[in-house]
BAGUKE-472022 format. One record per residue (C-alpha): z, x, y; residue in one letter. Coordinates in Angstrom, 1 decimal, decimal comma. Layout:
BAGUKE-472022
<rec <Z; X; Y>; 'a'>;
...
END
This chain:
BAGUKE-472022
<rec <-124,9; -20,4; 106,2>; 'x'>;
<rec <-129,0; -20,3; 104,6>; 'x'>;
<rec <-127,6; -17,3; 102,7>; 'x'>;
<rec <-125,2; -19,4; 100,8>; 'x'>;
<rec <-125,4; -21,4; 97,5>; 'x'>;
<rec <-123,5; -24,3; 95,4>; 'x'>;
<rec <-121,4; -22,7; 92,7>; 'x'>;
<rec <-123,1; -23,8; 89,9>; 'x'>;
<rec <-126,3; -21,5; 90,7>; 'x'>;
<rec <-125,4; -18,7; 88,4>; 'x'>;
<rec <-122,2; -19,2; 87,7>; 'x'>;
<rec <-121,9; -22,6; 85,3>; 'x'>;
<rec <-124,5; -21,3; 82,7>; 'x'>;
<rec <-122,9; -17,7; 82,7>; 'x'>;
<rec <-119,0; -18,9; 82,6>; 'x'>;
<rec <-119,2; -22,5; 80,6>; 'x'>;
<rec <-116,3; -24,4; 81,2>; 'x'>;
<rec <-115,6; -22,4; 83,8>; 'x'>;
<rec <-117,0; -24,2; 86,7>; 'x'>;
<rec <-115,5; -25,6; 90,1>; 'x'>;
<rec <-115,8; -29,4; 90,4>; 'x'>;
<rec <-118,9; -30,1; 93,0>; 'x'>;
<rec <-116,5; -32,3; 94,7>; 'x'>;
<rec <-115,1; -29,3; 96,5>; 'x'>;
<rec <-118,3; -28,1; 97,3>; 'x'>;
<rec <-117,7; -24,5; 97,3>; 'x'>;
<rec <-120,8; -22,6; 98,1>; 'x'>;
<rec <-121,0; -19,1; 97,1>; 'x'>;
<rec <-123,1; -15,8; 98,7>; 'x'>;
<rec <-126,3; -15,1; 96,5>; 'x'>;
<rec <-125,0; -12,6; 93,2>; 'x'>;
<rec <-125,5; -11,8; 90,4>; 'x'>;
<rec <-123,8; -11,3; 86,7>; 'x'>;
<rec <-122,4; -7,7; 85,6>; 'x'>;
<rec <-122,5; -6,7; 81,5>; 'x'>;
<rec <-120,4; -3,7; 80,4>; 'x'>;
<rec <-122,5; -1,2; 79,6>; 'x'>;
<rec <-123,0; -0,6; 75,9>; 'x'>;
<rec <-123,5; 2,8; 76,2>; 'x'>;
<rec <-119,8; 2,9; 77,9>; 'x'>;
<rec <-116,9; 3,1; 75,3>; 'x'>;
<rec <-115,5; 0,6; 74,1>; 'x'>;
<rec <-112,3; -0,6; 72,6>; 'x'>;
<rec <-112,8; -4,0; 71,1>; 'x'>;
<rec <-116,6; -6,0; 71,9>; 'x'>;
<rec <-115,8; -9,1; 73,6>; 'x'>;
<rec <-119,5; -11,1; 74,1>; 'x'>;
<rec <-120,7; -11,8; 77,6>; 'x'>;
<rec <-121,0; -11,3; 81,4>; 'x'>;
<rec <-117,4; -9,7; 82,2>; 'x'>;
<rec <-117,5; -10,9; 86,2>; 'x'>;
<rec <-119,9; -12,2; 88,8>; 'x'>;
<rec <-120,1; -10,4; 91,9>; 'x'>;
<rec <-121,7; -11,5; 95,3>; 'x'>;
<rec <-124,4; -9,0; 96,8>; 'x'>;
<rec <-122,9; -9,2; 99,9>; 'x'>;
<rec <-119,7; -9,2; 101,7>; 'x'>;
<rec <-117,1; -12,5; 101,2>; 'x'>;
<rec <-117,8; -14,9; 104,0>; 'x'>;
<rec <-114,2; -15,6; 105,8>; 'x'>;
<rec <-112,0; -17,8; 104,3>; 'x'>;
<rec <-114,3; -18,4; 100,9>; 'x'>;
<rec <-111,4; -16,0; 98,5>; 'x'>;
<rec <-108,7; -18,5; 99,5>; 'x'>;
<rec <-111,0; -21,5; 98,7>; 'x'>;
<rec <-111,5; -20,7; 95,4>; 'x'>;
<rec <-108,2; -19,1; 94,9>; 'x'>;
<rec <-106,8; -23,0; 95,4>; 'x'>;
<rec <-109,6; -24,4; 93,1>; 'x'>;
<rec <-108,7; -21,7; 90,8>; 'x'>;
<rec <-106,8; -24,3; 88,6>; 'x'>;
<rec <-109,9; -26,5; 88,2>; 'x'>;
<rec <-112,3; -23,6; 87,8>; 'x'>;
<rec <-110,6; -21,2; 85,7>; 'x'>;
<rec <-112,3; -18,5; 87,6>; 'x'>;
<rec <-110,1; -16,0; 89,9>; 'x'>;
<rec <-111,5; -14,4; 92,9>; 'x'>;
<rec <-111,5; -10,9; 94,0>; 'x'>;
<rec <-112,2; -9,0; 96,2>; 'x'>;
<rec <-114,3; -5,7; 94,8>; 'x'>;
<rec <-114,2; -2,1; 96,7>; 'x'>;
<rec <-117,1; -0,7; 95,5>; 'x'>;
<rec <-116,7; 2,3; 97,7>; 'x'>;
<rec <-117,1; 4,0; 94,8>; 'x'>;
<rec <-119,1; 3,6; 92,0>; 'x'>;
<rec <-121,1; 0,7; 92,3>; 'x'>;
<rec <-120,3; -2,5; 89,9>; 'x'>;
<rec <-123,5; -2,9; 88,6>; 'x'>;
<rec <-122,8; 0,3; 86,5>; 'x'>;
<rec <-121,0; -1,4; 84,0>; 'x'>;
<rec <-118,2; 0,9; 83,2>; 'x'>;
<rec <-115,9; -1,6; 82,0>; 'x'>;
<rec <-115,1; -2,3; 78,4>; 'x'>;
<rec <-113,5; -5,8; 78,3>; 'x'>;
<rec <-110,5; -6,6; 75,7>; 'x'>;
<rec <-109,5; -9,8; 74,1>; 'x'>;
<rec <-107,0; -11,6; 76,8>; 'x'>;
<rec <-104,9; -12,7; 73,5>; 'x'>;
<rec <-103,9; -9,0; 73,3>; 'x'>;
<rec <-102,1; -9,4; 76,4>; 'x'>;
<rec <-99,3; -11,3; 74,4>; 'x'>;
<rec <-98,4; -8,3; 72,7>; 'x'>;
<rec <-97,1; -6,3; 75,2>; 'x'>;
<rec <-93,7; -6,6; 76,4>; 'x'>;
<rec <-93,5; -4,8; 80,2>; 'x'>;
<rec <-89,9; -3,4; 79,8>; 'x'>;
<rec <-91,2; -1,3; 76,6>; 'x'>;
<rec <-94,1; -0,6; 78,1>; 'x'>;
<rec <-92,0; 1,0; 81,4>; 'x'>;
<rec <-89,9; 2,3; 79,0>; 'x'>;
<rec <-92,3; 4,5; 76,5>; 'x'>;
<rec <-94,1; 5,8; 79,9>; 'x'>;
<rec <-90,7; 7,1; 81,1>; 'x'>;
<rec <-89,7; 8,9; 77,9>; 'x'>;
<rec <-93,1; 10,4; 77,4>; 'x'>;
<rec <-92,7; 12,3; 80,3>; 'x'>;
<rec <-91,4; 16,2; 79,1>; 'x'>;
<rec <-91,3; 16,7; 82,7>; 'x'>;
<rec <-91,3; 13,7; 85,4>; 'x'>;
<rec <-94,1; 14,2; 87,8>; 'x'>;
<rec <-91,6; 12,7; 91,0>; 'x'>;
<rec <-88,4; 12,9; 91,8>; 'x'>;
<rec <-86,8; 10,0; 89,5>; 'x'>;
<rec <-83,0; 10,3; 90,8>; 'x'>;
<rec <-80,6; 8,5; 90,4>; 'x'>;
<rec <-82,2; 7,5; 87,0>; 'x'>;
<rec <-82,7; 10,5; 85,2>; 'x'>;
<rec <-84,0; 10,4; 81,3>; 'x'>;
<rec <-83,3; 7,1; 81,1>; 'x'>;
<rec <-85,7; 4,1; 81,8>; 'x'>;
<rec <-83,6; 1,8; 84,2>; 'x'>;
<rec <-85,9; -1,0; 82,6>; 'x'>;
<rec <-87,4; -3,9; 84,8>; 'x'>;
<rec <-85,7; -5,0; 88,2>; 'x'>;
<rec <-84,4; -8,4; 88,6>; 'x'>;
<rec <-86,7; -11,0; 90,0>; 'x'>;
<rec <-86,5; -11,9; 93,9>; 'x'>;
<rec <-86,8; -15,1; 95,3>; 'x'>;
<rec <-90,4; -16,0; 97,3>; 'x'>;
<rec <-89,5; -16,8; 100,8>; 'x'>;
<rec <-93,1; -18,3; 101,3>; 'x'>;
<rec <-95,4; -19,9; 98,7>; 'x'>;
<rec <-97,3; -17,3; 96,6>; 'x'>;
<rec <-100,6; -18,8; 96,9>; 'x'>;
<rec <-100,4; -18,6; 100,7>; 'x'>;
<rec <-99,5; -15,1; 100,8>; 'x'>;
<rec <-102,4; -14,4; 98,6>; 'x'>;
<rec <-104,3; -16,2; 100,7>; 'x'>;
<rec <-103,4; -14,4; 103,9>; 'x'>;
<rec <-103,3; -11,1; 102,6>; 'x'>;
<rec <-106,7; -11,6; 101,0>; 'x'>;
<rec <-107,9; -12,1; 104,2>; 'x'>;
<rec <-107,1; -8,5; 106,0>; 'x'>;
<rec <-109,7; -7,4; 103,3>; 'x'>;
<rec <-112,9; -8,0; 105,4>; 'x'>;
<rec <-116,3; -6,3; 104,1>; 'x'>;
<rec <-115,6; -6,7; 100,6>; 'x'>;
<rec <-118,4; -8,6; 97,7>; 'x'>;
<rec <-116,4; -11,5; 96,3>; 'x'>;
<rec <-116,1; -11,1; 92,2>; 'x'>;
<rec <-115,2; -13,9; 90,2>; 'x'>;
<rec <-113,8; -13,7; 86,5>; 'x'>;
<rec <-112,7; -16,2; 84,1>; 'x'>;
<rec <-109,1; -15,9; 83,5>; 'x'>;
<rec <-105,8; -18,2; 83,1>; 'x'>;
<rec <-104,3; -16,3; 85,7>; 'x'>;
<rec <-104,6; -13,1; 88,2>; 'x'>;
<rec <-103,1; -10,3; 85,9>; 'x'>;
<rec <-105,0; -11,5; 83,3>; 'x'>;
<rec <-108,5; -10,2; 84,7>; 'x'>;
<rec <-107,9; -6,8; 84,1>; 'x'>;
<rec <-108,4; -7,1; 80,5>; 'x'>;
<rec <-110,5; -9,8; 80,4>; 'x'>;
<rec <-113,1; -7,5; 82,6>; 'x'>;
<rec <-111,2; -4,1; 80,9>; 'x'>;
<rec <-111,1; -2,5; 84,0>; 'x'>;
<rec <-111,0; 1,5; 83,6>; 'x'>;
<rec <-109,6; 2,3; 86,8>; 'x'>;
<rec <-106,1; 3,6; 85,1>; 'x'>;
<rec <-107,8; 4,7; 81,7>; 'x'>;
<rec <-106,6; 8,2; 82,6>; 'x'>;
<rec <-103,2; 7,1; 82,4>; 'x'>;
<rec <-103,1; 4,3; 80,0>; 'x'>;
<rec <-106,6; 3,6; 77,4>; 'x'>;
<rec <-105,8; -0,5; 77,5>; 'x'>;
<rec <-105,4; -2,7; 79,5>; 'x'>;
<rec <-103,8; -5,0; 78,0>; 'x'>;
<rec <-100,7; -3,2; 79,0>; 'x'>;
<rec <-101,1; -3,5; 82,5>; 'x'>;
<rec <-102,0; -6,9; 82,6>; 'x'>;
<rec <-98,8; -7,8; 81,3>; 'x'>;
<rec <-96,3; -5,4; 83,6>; 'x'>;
<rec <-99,0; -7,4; 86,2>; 'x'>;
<rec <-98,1; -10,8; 84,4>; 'x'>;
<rec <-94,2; -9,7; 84,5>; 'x'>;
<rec <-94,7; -8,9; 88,1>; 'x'>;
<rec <-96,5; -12,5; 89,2>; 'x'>;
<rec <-93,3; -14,3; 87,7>; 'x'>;
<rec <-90,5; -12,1; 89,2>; 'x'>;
<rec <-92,0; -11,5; 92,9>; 'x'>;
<rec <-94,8; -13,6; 93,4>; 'x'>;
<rec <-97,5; -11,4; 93,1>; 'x'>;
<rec <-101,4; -12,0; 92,8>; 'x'>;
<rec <-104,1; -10,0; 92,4>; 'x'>;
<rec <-106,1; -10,0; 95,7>; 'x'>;
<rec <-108,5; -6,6; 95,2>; 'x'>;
<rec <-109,8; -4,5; 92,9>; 'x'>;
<rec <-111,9; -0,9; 92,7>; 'x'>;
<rec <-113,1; 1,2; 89,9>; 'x'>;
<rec <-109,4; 3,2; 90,6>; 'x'>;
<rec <-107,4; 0,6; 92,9>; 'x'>;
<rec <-105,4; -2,2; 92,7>; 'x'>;
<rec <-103,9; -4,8; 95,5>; 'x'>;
<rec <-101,6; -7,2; 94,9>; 'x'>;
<rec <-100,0; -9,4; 97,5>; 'x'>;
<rec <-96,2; -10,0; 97,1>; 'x'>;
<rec <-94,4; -13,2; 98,3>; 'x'>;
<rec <-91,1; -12,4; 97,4>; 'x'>;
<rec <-90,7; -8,3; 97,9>; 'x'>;
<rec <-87,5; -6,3; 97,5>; 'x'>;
<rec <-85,4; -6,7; 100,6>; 'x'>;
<rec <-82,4; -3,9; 99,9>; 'x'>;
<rec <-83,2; -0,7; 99,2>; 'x'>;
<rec <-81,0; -0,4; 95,9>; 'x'>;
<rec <-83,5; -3,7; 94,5>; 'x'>;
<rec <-86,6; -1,6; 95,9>; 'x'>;
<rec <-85,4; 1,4; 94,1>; 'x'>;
<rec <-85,7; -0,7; 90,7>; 'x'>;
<rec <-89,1; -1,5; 91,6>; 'x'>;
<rec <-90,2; 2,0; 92,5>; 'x'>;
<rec <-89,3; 3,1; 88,9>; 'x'>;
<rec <-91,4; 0,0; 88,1>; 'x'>;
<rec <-94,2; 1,6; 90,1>; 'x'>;
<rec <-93,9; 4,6; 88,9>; 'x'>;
<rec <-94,7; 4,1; 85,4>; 'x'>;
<rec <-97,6; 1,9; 86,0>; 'x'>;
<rec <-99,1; 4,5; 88,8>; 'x'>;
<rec <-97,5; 7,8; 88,6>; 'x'>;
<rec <-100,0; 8,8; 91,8>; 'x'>;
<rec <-99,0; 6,3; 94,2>; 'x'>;
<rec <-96,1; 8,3; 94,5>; 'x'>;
<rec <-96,6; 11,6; 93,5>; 'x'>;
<rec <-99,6; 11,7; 96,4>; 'x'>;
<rec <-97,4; 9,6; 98,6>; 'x'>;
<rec <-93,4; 10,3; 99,0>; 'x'>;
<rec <-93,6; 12,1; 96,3>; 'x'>;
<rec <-89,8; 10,2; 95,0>; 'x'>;
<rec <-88,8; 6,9; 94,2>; 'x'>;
<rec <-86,5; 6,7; 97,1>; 'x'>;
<rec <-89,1; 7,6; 98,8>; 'x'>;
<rec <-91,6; 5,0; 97,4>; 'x'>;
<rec <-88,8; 2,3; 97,8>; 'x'>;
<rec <-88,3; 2,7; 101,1>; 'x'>;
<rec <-92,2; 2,3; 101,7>; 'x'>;
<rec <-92,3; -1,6; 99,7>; 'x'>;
<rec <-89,2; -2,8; 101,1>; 'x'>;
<rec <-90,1; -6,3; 102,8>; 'x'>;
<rec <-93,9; -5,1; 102,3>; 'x'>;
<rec <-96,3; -8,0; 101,3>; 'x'>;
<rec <-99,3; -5,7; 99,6>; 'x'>;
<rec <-98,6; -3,5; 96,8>; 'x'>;
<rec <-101,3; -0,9; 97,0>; 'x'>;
<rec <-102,4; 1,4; 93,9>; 'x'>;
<rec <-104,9; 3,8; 93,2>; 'x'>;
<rec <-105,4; 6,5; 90,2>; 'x'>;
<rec <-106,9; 9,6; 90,0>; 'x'>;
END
């Protein structure tokens, strides 16, 4: 445990007011701060470090001890695949999180799906016609715990921690660019992600330069429900279906009862 350090090393001067009380005494791995890059760019200039990331891999057990100090701290964790493109590029362009206010998920879902001229899945039995968000289901375990579980399948991972209200919220406040080829903002996302916390239960566990994971407490159980999410899906991530089943049915047979919601862009 030498390689570990209290919290307020380099986080409390980066993030203030956003700090864990040292009551809990949460120790973090050493890290360090990432900047956007100003050379990336941007659509608004929000001042300041966008995230903290460790320079190592999350020690077990440390993302679901800061998830529950999360309403203390005002920091969410994550856990970063940087598989990729390393973090410490800074190709991230973060937006005001007031922004995300502005969005309302079922137009959103809705202007994606008429903007298609030709859909790029199969989007029977729907056709033209956005069948709009799908009714909320009702968590059969307690979200957090989920989260907490699921988070921990994601082994090997650097730990990133961003101040935000809530989950969905982080991929403005750090303007994440991994769907920039499908959407510019996101703003957007972050509030289908929002809509998606309150009507299954969902938190966001992991994120990559083109990948998302959320963890799901209360999933679609019957196909017909999971097909109403899959047209959800689709609009948010076209690719995780045109490279997977290639059709909503498809896709809803593939998140029925599943915990993680997985999505990557091109």
């Amino acid at each position: 445990m030498d390689d570990l350090e209290p919290l307020t090393a380099g986080v409390d001067e980066l993030f203030p007011g956003h700090a864990l009380d040292h009551s809990l005494s949460v120790m973090l791995p050493s890290g360090y701060v990432i900047w956007p890059d100003p050379g990336f760019p941007q659509h608004q200039i929000v001042e300041g470090p966008a995230l903290w990331m460790s320079e190592g891999p999350a020690p077990p057990g440390l993302w679901a001890r800061l998830r529950a100090a999360h309403p203390d701290s005002g920091l969410w964790p994550l856990l970063l695949d940087d598989s990729a493109q390393p973090w410490s590029a800074g190709q991230i362009a973060p937006e005001p999180v007031s922004e995300i206010d502005g969005y309302d998920p079922a137009a959103f879902m809705s202007e994606v799906w008429s903007d298609w001229p030709e859909p790029p899945i199969d989007i029977e039995p729907f056709g033209r016609y956005s069948p709009g968000p799908a009714l909320p289901s009702e968590p059969l375990e307690d979200p957090g715990a989920v989260a907490d579980q699921c988070a921990a399948e994601l082994t090997g991972r650097p730990l990133g921690l961003v101040p935000a209200a809530r989950g969905a919220d982080v991929l403005a406040a750090i303007g994440w660019q991994g769907a920039r080829h499908h959407n510019p903002l996101t703003a957007p996302l972050s509030a289908v992600v929002r809509s998606w916390e309150d009507r299954f239960g969902a938190r966001l566990i992991g994120i990559g330069f083109d990948t998302l994971e959320l963890s799901v407490a209360a999933p679609p159980s019957t196909f017909r429900h999971a097909l109403r999410v899959a047209a959800e899906h689709a609009t948010f991530c076209p690719e995780v279906i045109v490279q997977g089943p290639g059709s909503l049915a498809g896709h809803a047979e593939q998140i029925r009862d599943a915990r993680v919601w997985s999505f990557h862009w091109e």
